[in-house]
N, C-alpha and C positions, 0 to 999 in steps of 0.2 A: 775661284775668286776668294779673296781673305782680305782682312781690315788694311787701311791704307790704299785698298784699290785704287781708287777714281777720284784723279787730281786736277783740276781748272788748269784747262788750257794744253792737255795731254792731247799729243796726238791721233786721228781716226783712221785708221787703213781697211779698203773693200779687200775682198778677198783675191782680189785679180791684183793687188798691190798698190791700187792708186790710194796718195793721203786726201782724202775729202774734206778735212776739215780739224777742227779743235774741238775738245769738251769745251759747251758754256753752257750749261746746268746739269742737274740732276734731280730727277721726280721722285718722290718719293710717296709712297701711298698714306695713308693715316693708318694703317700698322705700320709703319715706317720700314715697311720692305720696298727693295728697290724695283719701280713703275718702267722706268724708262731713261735714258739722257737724252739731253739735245744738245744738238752739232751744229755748229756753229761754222761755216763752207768757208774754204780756201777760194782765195780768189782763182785758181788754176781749176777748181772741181765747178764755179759757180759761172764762169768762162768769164769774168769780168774784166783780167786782165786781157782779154782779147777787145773790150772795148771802157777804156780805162775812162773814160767821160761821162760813161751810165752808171746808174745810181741800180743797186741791185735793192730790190721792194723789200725782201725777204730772204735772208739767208740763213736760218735755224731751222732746222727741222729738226723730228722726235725720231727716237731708235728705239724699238721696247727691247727688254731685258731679254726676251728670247733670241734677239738679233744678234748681239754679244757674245762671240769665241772668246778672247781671252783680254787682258787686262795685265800692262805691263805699269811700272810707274810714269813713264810719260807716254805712252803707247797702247791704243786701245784697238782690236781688230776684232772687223763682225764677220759675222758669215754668210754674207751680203754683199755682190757685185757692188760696182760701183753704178752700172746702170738701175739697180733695183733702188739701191739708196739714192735715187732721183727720187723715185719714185714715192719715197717716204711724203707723210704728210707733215705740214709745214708747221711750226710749234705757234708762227704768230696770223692770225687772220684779221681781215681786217673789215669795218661795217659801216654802216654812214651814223653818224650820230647829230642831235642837234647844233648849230652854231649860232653865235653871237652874231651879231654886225658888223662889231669890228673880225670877227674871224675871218667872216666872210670877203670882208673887205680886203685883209690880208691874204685872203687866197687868194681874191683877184689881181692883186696888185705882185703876187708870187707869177704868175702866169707870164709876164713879162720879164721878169726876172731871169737869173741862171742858177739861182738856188735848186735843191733839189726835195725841197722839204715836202712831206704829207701836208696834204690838203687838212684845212680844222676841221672839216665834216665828215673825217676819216679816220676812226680809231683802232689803236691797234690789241687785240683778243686774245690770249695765250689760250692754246687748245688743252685744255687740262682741268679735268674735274675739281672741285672746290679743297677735295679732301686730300689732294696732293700737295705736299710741300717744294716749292722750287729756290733751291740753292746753290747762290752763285758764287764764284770765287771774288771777294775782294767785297763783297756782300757787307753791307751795314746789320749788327746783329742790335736788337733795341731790346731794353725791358718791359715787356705788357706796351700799355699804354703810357709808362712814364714820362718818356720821351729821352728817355738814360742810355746810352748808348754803351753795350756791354767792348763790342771791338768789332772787328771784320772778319768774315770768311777767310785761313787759308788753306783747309783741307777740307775734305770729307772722309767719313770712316767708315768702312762699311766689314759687317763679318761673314763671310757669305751677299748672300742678296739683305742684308741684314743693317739696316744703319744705326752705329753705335752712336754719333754725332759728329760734332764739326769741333775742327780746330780754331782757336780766335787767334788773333794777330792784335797785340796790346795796346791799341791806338785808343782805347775807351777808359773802362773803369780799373781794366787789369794794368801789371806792370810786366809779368810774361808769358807767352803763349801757354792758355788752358783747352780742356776739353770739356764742352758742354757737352753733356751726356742727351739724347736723344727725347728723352722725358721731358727736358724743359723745350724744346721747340713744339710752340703752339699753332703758328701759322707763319706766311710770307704772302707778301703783295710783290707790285711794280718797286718798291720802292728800298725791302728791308726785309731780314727776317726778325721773329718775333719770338722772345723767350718771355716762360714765365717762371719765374724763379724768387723765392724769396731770399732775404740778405743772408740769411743765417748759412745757404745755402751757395751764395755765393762764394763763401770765404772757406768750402772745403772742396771748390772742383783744382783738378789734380793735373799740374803743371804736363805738358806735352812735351815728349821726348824721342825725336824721328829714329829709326832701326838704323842702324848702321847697311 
């Protein structure tokens, strides 16, 4: 493996050749060595196109890095059937949490319905330690707590099992694709990832230039 590996949205083949799925994330530890991806299931691997009217609960699950043969640019292959990587554990769980009144109400008033929504007394858990960072493709990247939005996710870089950092996509404060270097990413939630970076520092990361 070498930098540029592991692109959102590349495809996942088991070793018997079936495609299971897409990249939709990547874990990464807090040495920022690469933890794991999660896969994100084809409707053919998760059998939903066989019943196109059900709502599938969960369809991500986690691969750890041991799993992983080789790594093309949109092609990612483990060395893992495709029946073992059923068996994988699923990246989102889910747990009963408090509700409102009105939640509650909306769940029962869901029951009748044809929606397919989670119930509000049902939230959903990403299986990953605190100190893992999850990066998505298309991902909101924000400054600390500013509320500054630096751009979005459209690469990851890795050197080795090694993350150099992400590439941004100039929807924010930039005007063309940069590379945040791996140092400034401090965390990520549900929502964003999270740079700490100061100005001085913004204005010397180093414009992104894909290999031929």
């Amino acid at each position: 493996m070498k930098a540029d590996d592991f692109h959102p949205g590349a495809r996942v083949v088991a070793t018997d050749g079936k495609e299971i799925g897409t990249l939709a994330h990547v874990l990464v530890e807090g040495d920022y060595s690469l933890e794991a991806i999660v896969v994100r299931e084809s409707r053919g691997f998760s059998g939903t196109w066989l019943s196109p009217g059900s709502m599938l609960v969960n369809n991500e699950f986690v691969v750890p890095r041991a799993a992983i043969k080789s790594v093309e640019h949109d092609r990612i292959e483990l060395s893992l059937t495709s029946a073992r990587a059923r068996q994988l554990r699923p990246y989102l769980s889910y747990r009963e949490r408090g509700e409102s009144l009105t939640e509650e109400a909306e769940d029962q008033a869901g029951v009748f319905g044809s929606g397919p929504e989670i119930p509000g007394w049902v939230e959903q858990v990403a299986n990953k330690p605190a100190s893992e960072l999850e990066i998505d493709g298309g991902e909101n990247v924000m400054l600390g707590h500013t509320g500054r939005k630096l751009g979005t996710v459209k690469d990851v870089l890795f050197d080795g099992d090694e993350l150099v950092g992400v590439v941004l996509r100039p929807d924010g404060l930039f005007t063309q694709e940069v590379i945040l270097p791996r140092r400034f990413l401090s965390r990520s939630d549900d929502a964003a990832l999270f740079a700490q970076i100061e100005d001085d520092d913004l204005e010397k990361l180093k414009p992104f230039e894909a290999k031929d």
